[in-house]
C-alpha positions in Angstrom: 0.0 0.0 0.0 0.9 3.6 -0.4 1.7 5.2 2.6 1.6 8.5 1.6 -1.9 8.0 0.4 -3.3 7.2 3.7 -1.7 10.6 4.3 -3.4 12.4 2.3 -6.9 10.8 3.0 -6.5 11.1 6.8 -8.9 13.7 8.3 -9.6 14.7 12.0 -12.4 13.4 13.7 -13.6 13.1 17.4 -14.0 8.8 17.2 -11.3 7.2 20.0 -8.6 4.1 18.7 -7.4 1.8 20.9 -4.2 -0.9 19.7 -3.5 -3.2 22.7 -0.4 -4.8 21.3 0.7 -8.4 23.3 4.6 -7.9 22.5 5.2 -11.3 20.7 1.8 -12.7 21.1 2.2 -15.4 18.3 3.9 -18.5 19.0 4.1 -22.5 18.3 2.8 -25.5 20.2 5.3 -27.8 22.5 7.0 -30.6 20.2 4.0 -33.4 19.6 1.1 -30.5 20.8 -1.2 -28.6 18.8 -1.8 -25.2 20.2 -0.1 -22.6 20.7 0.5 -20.6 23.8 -2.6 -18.0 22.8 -4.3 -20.9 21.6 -3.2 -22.9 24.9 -4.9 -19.9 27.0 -8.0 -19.2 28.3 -9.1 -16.1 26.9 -12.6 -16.0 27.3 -13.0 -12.5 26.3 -10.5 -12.1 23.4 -12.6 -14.7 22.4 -15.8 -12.9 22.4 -13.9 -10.1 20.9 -13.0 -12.0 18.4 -16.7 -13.6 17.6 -17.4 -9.7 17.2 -15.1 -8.3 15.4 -13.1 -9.6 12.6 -9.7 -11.7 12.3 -6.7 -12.3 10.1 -2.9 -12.5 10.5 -0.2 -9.7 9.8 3.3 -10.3 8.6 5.7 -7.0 10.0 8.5 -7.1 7.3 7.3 -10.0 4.8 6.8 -13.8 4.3 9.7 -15.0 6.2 11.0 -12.6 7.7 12.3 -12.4 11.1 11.7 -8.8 12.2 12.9 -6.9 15.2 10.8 -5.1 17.8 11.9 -2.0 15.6 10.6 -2.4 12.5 7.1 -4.3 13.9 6.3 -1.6 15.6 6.9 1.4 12.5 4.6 -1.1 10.8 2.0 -1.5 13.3 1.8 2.6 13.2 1.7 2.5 9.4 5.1 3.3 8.8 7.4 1.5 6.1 9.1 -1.1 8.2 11.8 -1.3 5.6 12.1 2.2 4.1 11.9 3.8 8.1 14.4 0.6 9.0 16.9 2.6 12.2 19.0 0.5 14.5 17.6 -0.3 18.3 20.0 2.1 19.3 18.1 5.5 18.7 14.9 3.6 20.1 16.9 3.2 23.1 18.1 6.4 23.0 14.9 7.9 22.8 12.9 5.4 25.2 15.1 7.1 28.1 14.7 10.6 26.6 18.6 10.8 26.2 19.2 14.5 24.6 20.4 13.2 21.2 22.1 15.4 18.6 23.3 14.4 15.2 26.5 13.9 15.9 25.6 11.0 17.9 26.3 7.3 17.1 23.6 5.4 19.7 24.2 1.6 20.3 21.9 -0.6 22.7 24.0 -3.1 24.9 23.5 -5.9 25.9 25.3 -7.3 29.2 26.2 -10.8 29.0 28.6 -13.0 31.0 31.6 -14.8 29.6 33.5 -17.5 31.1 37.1 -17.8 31.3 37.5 -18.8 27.7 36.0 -15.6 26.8 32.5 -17.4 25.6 29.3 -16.4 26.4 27.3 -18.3 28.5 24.6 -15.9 29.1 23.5 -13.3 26.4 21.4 -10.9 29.4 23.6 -11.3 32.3 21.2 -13.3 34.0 18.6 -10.3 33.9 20.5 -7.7 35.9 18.5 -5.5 38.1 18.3 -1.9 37.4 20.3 -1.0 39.9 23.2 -3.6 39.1 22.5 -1.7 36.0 22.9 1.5 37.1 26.5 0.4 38.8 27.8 -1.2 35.8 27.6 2.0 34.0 29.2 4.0 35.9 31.8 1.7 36.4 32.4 1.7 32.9 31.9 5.1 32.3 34.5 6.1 35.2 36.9 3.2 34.2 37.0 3.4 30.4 40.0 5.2 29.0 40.4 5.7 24.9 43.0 6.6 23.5 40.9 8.1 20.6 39.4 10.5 23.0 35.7 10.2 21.4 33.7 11.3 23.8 31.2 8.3 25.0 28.2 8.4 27.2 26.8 4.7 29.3 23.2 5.4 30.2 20.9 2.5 31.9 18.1 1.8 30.3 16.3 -1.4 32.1 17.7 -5.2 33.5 21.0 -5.9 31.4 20.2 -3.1 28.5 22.1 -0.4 28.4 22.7 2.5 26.0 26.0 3.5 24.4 26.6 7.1 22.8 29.6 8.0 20.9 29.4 11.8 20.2 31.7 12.3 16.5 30.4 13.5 13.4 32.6 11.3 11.3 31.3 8.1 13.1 29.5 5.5 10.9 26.4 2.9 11.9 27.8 0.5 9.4 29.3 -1.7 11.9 28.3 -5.4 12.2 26.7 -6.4 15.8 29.0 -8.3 17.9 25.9 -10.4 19.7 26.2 -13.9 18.5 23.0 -15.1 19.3 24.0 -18.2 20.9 25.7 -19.1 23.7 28.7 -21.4 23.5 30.3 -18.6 21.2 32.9 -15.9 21.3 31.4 -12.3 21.1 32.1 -11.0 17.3 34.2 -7.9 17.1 32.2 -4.6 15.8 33.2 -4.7 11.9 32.7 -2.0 9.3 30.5 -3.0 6.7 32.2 -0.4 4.4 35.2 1.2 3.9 34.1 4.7 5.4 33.1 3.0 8.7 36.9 1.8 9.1 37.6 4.3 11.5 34.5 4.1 13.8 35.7 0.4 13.5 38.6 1.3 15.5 37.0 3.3 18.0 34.5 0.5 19.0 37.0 -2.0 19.1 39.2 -0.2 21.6 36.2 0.1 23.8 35.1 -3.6 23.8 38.4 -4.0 24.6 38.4 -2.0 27.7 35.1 -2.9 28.7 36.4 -6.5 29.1 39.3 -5.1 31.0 36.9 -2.9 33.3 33.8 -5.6 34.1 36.4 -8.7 34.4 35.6 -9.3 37.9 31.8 -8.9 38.0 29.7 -11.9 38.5 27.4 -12.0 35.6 27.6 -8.4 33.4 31.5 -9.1 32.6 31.2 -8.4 28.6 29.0 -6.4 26.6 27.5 -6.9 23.6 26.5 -4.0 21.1 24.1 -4.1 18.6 21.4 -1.6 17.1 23.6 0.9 15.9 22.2 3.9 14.6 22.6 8.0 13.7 20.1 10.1 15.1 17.0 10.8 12.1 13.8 12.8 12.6 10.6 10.8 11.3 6.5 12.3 10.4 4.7 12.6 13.6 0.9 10.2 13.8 -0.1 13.7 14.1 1.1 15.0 10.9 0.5 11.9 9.0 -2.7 10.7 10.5 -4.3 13.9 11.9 -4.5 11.7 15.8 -3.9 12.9 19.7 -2.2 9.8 20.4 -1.0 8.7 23.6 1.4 5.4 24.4 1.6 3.2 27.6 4.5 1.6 27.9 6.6 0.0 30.3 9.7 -0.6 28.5 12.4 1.9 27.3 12.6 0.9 24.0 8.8 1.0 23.2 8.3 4.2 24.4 11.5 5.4 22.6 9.1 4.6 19.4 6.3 6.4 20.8 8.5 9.7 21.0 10.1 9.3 17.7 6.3 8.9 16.3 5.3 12.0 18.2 3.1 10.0 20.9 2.9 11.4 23.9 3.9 9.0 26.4 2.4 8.3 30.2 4.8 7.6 32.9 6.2 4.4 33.6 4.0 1.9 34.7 5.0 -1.8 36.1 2.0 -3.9 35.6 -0.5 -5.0 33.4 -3.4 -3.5 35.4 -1.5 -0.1 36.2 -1.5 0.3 32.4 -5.0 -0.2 32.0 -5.5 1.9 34.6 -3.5 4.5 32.8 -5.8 4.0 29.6 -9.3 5.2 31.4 -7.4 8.2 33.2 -6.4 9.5 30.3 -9.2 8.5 27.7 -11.1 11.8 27.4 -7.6 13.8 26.7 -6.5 11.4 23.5 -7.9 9.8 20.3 -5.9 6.9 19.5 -4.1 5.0 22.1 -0.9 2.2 21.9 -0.9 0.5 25.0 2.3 -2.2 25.1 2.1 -5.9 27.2 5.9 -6.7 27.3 6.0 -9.7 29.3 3.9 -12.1 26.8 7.5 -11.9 24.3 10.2 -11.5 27.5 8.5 -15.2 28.2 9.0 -16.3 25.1 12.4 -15.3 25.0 13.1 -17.1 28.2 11.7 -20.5 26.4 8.7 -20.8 28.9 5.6 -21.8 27.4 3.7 -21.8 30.7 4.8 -18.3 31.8 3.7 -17.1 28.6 0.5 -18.7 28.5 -0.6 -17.2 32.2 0.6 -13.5 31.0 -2.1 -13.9 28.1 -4.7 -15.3 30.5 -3.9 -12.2 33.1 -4.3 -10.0 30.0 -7.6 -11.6 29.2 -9.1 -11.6 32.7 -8.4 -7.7 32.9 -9.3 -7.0 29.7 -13.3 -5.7 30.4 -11.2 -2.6 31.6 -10.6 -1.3 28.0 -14.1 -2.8 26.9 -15.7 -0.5 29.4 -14.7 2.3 27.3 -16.4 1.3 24.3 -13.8 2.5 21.9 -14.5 3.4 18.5 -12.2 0.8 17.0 -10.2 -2.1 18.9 -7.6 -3.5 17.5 -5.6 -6.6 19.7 -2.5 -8.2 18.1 1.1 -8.1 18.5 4.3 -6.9 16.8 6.1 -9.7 15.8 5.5 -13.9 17.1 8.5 -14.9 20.1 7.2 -18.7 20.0 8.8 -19.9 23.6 9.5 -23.3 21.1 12.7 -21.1 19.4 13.1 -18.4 22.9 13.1 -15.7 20.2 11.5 -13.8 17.4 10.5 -15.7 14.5 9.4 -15.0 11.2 5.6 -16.7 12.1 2.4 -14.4 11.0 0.9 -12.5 13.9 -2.8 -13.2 14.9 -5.1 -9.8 14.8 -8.8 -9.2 16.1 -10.2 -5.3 15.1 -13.5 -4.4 16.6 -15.5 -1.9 15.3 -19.5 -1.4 14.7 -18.6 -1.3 10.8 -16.8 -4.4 10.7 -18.2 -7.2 8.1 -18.7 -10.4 10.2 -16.6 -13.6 9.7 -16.5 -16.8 11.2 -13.8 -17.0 13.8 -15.1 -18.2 16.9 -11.4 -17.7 19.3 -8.9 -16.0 18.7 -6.1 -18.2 18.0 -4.1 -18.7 15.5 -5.6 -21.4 14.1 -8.6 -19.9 13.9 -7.4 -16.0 12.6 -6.0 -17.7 9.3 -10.0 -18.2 8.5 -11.0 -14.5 8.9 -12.2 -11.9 7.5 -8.9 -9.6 7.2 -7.2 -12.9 5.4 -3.2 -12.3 5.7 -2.0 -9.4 5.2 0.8 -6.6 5.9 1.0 -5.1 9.6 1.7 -1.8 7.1 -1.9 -2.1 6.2 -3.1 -2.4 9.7 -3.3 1.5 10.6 -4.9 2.4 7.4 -7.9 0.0 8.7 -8.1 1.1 11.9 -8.3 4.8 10.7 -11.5 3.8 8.3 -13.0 2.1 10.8 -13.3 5.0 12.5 -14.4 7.3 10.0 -11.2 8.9 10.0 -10.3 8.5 5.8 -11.9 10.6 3.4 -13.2 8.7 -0.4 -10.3 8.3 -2.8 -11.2 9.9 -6.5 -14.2 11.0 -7.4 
């Protein structure tokens, strides 16, 4: 679809959108099961929801594709996943409100622990706490000395993430990651991809270098791991584009690092599913389209536990007559990408989607599974299309043509 259509159709209006997005909501049954985790649930009002308003499935990037929280999440909003593609760097960057400038080089770290051999044996440090966190980087700011003298910035951001600035204007963000996915393996070292990046090649790996040197005797955060990286870009507010008040509700950094780069406003911190909900009705009559972001449905994925997973959709579901109260306009429920706990990671798998609205042409879905989303009404289709829906469910695209 053409984005810039949408643009130009979009219109203001008074009628109130709500996306609840289940971070890495789709997944894959236990070897020799059937069902999935959502599938595995009991979700008796998603699956009313889903009886009411019509289904599909949503691929972020493209068949096959194993997409990143970053460019999910530009897609869920209607923006080009791969045309607005950034590094998870800025996202951090912005999800802390760090004052970026565009001489900065932002890099999202990951502390992991290394064993003597230098491999990695755990690629988040075991989940640091934020203020383990906190410690860590100031150790490395105060203990980190380069000889390049580019000035560098360690700012927390939550558990074992961590942000890395490197304020140049001749650095590069063509530099390979140095994560290497899986345990058992050496950290790669930060490579330029081209010849212009050589130098910021240098720089970073100097400072691996001496972050080894500095975290050697720490228990778990000993290494860190650098990926994301990514010079600071201004993108089209939701306002501009889409003529919406929007508001996000968010617990993670990263997410409502997004939000601010899309011109969301974004509430405060909250730390549980029902403070977010909570957050939703306070603020309902102030906003017109709302994001609000469920992170522990993927961070259970990622940890490989199916059960843990399943109960964080089920808490999700038993709360969810909090957001129904409000009788919003247009509901939409999905996720951004699928983080099976089967693979403990993102994976390429469509994502299932339910959008509630009185103009929505019935189909036959009786849950909301995915299973069941495959047979609906929206059929398969790109999350890029998702916003444009949303916003003529709610009245809020003009005709095209004459």
């Amino acid at each position: 679809m053409d984005t810039e259509l949408i643009d130009r159709l979009a219109q203001p209006g008074t009628t109130k959108i709500v996306f609840l997005i289940m971070d890495g909501l789709g997944g894959l049954p236990t070897p020799g099961g059937r069902d999935t985790e959502l599938e595995t649930a009991r979700t008796p009002n998603l699956d009313a929801l889903a009886r009411d308003g019509v289904c599909g499935l949503l691929d972020p990037v493209g068949p096959g594709i194993t997409p990143g929280s970053g460019p999910a999440h530009f897609a869920l909003f209607g923006y080009d996943p791969v045309k607005n593609n950034i590094g998870r760097g800025i996202l951090e960057g912005a999800g802390i409100d760090y004052p970026m400038t565009e001489k900065d080089l932002l890099i999202r770290v990951n502390f992991a622990t290394v064993d003597r051999d230098g491999l990695v044996t755990d690629r988040r440090a075991g989940r640091i706490d934020n203020d383990t966190n906190r410690r860590v980087c100031r150790k490395l700011q105060e203990g980190i000395r380069l000889q390049s003298n580019v000035p560098f910035f360690f700012e927390p951001v939550k558990e074992h993430r961590a942000l890395l600035v490197l304020r140049d204007e001749h650095l590069r963000d063509d530099i390979e990651e140095t994560d290497p996915q899986k345990t058992g393996k050496r950290p790669l070292p930060p490579r330029a991809t081209m010849a212009e990046a050589k130098g910021t090649e240098a720089v970073l790996m100097e400072l691996v270098k001496e972050a080894g040197r500095v975290l050697a005797d720490e228990e778990k955060a000993n290494m860190i791991l650098l990926r994301g990286y990514a010079k600071y870009r201004k993108f089209p507010s939701l306002t501009e584009r889409f003529k919406l008040n929007p508001l996000a509700i968010a617990s993670y950094p990263m997410y409502r690092g997004i939000a601010r780069l899309l011109g969301m406003t974004v509430h405060p911190p909250t730390e549980t599913v029902t403070a977010e909900f909570e957050a939703l009705r306070a603020a309902y009559d102030r906003h017109d389209f709302f994001f609000v972001h469920i992170k522990p449905t993927d961070s259970r994925g990622e940890d490989g536990n199916f059960d843990a997973k399943v109960k964080v959709i089920e808490e999700v579901d038993a709360l969810f007559p909090h957001i129904l109260d409000l009788q919003p306009d247009v509901l939409v429920v999905t996720g951004d990408h699928s983080t099976p706990a089967a693979l403990s990671g993102h994976s390429w798998h469509p994502v299932p989607v339910v959008l509630a609205a009185k103009t929505c042409r019935p189909d036959r879905v009786e849950r909301f599974g995915e299973q069941d989303c495959i047979l609906g009404g929206l059929g398969h289709l790109p999350m890029v299309n998702l916003m444009a829906l949303a916003l003529a469910h709610a009245g809020r695209l003009e005709k095209f043509g004459a």
